[in-house]
N, C-alpha and C positions, 0 to 999 in steps of 0.2 A: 504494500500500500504506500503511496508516495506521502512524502510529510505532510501535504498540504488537504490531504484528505482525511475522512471519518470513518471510523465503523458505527457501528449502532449504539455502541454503551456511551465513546466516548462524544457523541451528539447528542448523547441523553444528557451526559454531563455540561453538555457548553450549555444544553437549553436548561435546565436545572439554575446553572449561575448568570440568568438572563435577571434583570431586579424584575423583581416582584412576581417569581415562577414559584408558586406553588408545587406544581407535578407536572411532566410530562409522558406522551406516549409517540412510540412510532407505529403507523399501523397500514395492513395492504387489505383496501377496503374491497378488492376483489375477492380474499380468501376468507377476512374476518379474520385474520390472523395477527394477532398483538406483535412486534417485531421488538420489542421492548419499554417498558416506561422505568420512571424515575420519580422519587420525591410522593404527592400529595398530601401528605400531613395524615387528615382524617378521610379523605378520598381513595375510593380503589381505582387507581390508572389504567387497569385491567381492565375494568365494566367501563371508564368513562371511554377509552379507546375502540370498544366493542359497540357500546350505547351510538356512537359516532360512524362507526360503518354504515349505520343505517340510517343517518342522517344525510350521509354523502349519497350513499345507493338511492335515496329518496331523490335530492337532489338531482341527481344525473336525470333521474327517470321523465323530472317534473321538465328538464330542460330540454329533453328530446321531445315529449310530448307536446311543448311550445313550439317546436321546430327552430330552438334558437339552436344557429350557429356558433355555439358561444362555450367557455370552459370557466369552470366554478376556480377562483382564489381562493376564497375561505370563507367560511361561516361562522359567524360571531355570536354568540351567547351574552349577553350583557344580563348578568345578575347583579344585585344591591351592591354585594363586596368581593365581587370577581365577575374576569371576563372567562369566556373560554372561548378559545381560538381554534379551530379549528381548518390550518392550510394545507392546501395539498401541495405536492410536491412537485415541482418543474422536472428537476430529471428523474424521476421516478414515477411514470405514469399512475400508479395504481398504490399510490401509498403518497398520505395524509401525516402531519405534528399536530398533535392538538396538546394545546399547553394550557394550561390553566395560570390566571394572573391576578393578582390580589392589587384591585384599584387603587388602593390606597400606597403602593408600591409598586407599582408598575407603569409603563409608559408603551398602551399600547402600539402605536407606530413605530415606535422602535422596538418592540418585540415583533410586529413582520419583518423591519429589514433585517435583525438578530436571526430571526426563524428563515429564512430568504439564503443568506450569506451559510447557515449550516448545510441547509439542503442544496448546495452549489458544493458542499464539502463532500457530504455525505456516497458514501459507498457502498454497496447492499452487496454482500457476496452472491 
């Protein structure tokens, strides 16, 4: 693996010390298959990663059925005291970050170009 790239744990870790990351997950929303997460505190990264497959699969569904020629960024969840972000991934077709972000410490735009900049790292064997 060349230096300037990731595997899976250690992009758990860069999103992990993004400010105000709760938890993160990597996930390939075609298999449902969790590819790792990190952190949550009192959150299972495992079901929030899972719960999200089927938000994207929803997604995709609804945007075909529009006839839009068009491809999903991400999905945002805005609760009282967290975001959850939910990006897909540019070179990884079929695999999504969804990070969880405590408002009160975090800075969402710059946890997309944070989440942006990993997945330009990142390297899936």
């Amino acid at each position: 693996m060349a230096t300037d790239t990731l595997d899976v744990q250690n992009a758990l870790e860069e999103l992990q010390a993004i400010d105000g990351a709760i938890g993160a997950a990597i996930v390939d929303y075609t298999s449902g298959m969790t590819l790792g997460t990190i952190g949550g505190r009192d959150l299972d990264m495992e079901l929030a990663g899972a719960g999200n497959t089927e938000v994207v699969r929803s997604k995709k569904d609804i945007l075909h059925d529009l006839d839009l020629d068009d491809e999903i960024q991400d999905v945002l969840v805005t609760l009282e005291q967290q975001y959850h972000l939910t990006r897909m991934c540019g070179n990884h077709e079929d695999v999504f970050i969804h990070l969880v972000i405590d408002r009160d410490e975090g800075n969402l735009g710059l946890a997309r170009r944070s989440i942006d900049e990993i997945d330009r790292r990142l390297e899936l064997e």
